[in-house]
N, C-alpha and C positions, 0 to 999 in steps of 0.2 A: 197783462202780457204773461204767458205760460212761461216757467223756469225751460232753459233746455236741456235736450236726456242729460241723464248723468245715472251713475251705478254706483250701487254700493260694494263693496266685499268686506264678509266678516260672517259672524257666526249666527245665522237667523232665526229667529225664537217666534211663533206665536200658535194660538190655539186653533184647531176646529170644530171644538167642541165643547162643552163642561167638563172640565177632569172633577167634579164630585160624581158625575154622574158614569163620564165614561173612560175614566181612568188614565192611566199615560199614555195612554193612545188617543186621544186630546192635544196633545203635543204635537208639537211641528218643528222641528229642530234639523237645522242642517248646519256639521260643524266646520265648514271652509263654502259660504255661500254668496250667492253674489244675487242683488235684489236691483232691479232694471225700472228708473222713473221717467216716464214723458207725458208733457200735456197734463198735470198735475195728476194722474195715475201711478201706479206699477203695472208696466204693460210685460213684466217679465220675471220667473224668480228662477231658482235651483243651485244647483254646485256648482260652484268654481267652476270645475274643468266641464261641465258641457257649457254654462253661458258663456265665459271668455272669449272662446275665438270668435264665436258673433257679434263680438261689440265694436269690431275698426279701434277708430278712434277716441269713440265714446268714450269720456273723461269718468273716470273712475274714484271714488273717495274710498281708500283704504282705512278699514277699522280692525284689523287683523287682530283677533285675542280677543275683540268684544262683542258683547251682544248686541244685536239689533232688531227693534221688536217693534210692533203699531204704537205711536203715538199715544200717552196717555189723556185718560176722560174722565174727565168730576163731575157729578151728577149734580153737585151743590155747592156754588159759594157765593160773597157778596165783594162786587167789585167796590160800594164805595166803600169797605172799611179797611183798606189796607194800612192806613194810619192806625186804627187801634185795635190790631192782631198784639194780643199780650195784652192788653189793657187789666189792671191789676184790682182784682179785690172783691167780684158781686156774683153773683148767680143771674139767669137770663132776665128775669125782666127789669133788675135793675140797674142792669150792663146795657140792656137798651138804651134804659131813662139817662145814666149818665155818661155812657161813650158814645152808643152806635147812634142814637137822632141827633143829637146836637154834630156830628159827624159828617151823617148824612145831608146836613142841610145846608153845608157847604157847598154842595153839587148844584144848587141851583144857580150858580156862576159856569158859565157855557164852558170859563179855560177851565176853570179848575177841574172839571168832570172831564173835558180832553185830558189835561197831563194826567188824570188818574187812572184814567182809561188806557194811557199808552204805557205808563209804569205797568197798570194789573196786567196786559198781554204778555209784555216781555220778561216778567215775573212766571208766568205761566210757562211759558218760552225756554228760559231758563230750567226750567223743572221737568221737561221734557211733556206739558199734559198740549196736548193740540187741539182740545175740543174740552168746552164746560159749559154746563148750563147753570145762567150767570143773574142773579138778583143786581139790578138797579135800584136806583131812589126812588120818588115817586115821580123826579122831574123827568119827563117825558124828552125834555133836550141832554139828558144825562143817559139817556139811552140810545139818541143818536149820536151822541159822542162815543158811547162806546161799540156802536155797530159800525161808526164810521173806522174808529181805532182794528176795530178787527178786518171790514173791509181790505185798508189799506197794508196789512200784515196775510191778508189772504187764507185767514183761519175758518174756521169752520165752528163757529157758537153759538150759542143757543141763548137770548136773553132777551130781560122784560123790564117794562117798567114798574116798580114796588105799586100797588094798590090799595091805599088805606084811607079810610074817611069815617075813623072815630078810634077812639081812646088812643090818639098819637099828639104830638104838638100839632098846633095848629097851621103853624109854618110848613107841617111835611102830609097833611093834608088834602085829597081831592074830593071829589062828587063822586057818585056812581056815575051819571051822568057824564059829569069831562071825563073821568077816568074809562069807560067805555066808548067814550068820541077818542080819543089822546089814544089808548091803544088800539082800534080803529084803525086810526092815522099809519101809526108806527108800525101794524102787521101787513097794511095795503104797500109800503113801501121799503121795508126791509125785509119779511118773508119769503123766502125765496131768491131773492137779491142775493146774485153770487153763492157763496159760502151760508151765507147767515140765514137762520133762524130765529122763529116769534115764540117763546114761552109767556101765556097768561101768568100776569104772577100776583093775584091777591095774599100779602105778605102772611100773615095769617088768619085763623076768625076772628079771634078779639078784636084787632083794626080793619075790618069790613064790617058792614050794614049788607042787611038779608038783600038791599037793593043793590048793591056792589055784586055780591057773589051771585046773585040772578044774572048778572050783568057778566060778567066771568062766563056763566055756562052761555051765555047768548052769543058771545065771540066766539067760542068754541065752536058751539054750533053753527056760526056764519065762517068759518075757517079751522075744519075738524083735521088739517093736518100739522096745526100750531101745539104745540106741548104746554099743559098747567104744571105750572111746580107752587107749594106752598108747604107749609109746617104743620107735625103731626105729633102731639103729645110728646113734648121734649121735655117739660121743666115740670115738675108738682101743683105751684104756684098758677102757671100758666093753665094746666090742666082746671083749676079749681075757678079759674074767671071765666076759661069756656064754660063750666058748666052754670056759672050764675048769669050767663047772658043768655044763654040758650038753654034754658029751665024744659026745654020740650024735648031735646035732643036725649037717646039713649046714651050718647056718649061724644067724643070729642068727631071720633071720624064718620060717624052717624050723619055732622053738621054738613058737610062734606057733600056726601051720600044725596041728605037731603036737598043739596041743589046741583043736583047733577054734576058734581066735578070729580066723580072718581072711573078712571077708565084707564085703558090700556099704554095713555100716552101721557099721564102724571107721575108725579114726581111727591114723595110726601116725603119731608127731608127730616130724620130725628127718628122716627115711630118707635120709640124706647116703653112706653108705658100704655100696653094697647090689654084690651081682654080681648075675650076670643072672637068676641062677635066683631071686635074691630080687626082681628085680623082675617076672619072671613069675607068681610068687605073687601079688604084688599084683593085679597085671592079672587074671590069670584068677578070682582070688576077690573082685571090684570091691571092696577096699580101698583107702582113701587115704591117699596122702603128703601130709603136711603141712609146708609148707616156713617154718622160723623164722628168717627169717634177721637178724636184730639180735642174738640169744640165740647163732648158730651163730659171728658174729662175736665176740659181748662174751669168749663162754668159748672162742676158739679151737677149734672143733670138727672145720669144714669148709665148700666150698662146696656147697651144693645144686648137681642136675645136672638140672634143670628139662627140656631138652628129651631129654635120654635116658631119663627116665621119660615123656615124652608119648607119646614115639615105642615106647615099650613099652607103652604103652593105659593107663597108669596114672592114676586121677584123682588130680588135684593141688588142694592149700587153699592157704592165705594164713591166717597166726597171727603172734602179737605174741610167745608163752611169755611174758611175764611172771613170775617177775622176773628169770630170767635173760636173756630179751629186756628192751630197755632202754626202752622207749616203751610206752604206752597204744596210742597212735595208729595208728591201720590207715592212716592217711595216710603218716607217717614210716616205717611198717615196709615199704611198697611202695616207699619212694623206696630201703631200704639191699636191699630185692628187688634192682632194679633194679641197682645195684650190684655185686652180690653175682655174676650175672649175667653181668654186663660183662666179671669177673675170668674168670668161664669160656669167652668170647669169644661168648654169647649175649645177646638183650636184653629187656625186657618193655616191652612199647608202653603208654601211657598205658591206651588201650581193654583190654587183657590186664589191664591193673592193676585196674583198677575194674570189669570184670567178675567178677574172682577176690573182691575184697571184698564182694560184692552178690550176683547171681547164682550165680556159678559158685560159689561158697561155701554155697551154699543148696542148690545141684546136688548138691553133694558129699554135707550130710546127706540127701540124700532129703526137703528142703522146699520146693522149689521152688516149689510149690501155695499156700503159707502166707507164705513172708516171700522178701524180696531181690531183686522188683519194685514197681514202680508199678501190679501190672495190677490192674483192678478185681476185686473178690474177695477182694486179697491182704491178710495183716494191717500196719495203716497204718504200721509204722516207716519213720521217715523222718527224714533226716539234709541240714540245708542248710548249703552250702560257699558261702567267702566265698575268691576268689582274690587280695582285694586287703586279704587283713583284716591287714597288718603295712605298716608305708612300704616294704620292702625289695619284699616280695610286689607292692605297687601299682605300684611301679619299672619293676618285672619285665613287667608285662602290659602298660604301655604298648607295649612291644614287638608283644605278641601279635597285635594286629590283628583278633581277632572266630576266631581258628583254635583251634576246640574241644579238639581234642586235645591242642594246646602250653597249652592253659590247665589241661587233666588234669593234665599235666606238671607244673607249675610247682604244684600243688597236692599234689603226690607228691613234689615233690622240697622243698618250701619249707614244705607246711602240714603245721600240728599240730591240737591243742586249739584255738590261736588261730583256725581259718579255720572251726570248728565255728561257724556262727553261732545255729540250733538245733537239737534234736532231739525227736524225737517217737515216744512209744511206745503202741503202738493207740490213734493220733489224739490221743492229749493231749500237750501240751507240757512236756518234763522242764525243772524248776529244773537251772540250772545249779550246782553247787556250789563258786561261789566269791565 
């Protein structure tokens, strides 16, 4: 059942553009605006004083003083680890070994994977992000728990079930075979279904067999409007067991390449340690880097190299990874962007920031039509920021003086969860859960 209209006022923020490209005329800013949702749309935007008198009675939610902008979008995380986000002391593959599978293999209990499912949404919820493309276990009912979780929340997500059938425990193990009948199954019946979305997700090379990832590109093939996400040269270690399993392979995104999984509507979550010819790959087969950088920090990975994949055409995301990324927050995860950057002696400008969370994240999957603007048409997520929602944050702005972009700033560097002040998904208002 559709939410009924209702309108926002406040001060409405989103892009039409790339501001690297096309500058502050990119921007979309109206500072006393009122944003019009029906039938899970925005069938309306502009100032104050021309929308108002046309709305009767239309029930109105006043955010007077704050931003309100599309719905934020993670290109990358993993629902079943939200128990061991922080997990203390290893680098990736042996944060695998000892947090994330023994973790994972919980989810093969139908509740536990429901409550985790409905914790990870409203965590999501919380943090203003309305759309993620979202790694499961390998259990295949651990993926309809969590499509049913998003279902019944009326989100808009993008998610698979993990695929791996070698060098994993044996317990979190499938077949190429089941594992291409099972996601089969789950794209024939949640794909399209409402809201939701089917992402192929063989978890990376090392735990697929060359018959798995044959099996990957053949789904694809039997349903080329489904999204591949998988892992791209994140850890040293990792990088050095792709190349002694795959002794033929040029390189790690080469393995990729060679089974057809690299195109316009994947997802390679990490790509820190590529040469050129892997980022050519990218480029020429419109695949995306997706850059973690909280996750690339906690497990010591490396730094992302943001403008040497732009400058090789490559499109770039904005992801939290979850749980080895340490934050929900697509706000905090752009502030350690930002960061992360710095140490490379590059930087990400406020407007870069929050283009990459909104639009250019939307750009990335191929939704631009659908979610990650305010424009009329779009589906109504929408996420309002408070710059002054902590004493330190209000401190801070007194400073600012009415300059839009330092107040981006100070919302990337300083907000979390706390500067969420609502969220909204096709026009209704989520409970916050807490």
């Amino acid at each position: 059942m559709m939410p009924a209209p209702r309108a926002l006022r406040g001060r409405l923020l989103d892009f039409t553009a790339d501001p690297a490209a096309a500058g502050s005329g990119a921007l979309r800013y109206i500072e006393d605006g009122v944003l019009v949702m029906a039938g899970g749309r925005i069938i309306d935007r502009g100032p104050a004083a021309e929308i108002l008198p046309d709305l009767g009675t239309m029930p109105i939610d006043d955010h007077a003083g704050r931003l309100i902008l599309p719905g934020f979008i993670d290109l990358h995380i993993h629902y079943p680890q939200s128990r061991v986000i922080g997990a203390f002391g290893t680098q990736l593959m042996d944060w695998l070994e000892r947090y994330t599978f023994p973790e994972e293999s919980r989810l093969a209990d139908p509740d536990v994977a429901a409550q985790m499912a409905r914790f990870f949404i409203d965590e999501l919820l919380a943090n203003g992000t309305t759309t993620a493309a979202v790694y499961g276990t390998v259990h295949a009912a651990a993926t309809d728990a969590f499509f049913e979780a998003s279902r019944q929340a009326n989100t808009r997500m993008i998610a698979g079930k993990s695929m791996m059938d070698r060098n994993a425990p044996p317990w979190l193990m499938d077949t190429a075979q089941g594992a291409y009948d099972s996601v089969k199954d789950l794209i024939t019946r949640w794909h399209g279904n409402g809201r939701q979305m089917y992402v192929v997700t063989p978890r990376f090379a090392i735990t697929s067999t060359d018959e798995q990832l044959a099996a990957c590109a053949a789904l694809i093939g039997e349903f080329p409007d489904t999204f591949l996400q998988t892992h791209l040269s994140e850890n040293d270690k990792e990088i050095a067991f792709v190349r002694e399993i795959y002794p033929w392979a040029k390189n790690y995104a080469d393995v990729y390449r060679h089974f057809g999984l690299m195109g316009p509507r994947a997802l390679f979550g990490h790509s820190i340690h590529l040469d050129d010819s892997e980022v050519a790959m990218l480029a020429e087969s419109g695949a995306a880097a997706v850059f973690c950088p909280t996750s690339n920090t906690f497990l010591g990975s490396g730094l992302f190299d943001r403008d040497r994949l732009a400058a090789g055409g490559v499109k770039i995301g904005l992801a939290t990874d979850v749980g080895g990324g340490t934050s929900y927050s697509m706000l905090e995860t752009a502030g350690e962007a930002y960061k992360v950057l710095q140490l490379r002696r590059q930087t990400l400008r406020p407007l870069d920031a929050f283009h990459m969370m909104t639009r250019g994240n939307a750009e990335v999957l191929g939704l631009g039509h659908l979610i990650g603007t305010l424009e009329t048409g779009s589906e109504a997520d929408v996420v309002v920021l408070d710059a002054r929602a902590t004493p330190a944050m209000a401190h801070r702005m007194t400073a600012v003086d009415g300059d839009l972009e330092q107040e981006l700033f100070v919302l990337m560097i300083m907000g979390d969860d706390r500067s969420v002040a609502a969220t909204y998904v096709a026009g209704e208002r989520a409970v916050r859960p807490r």
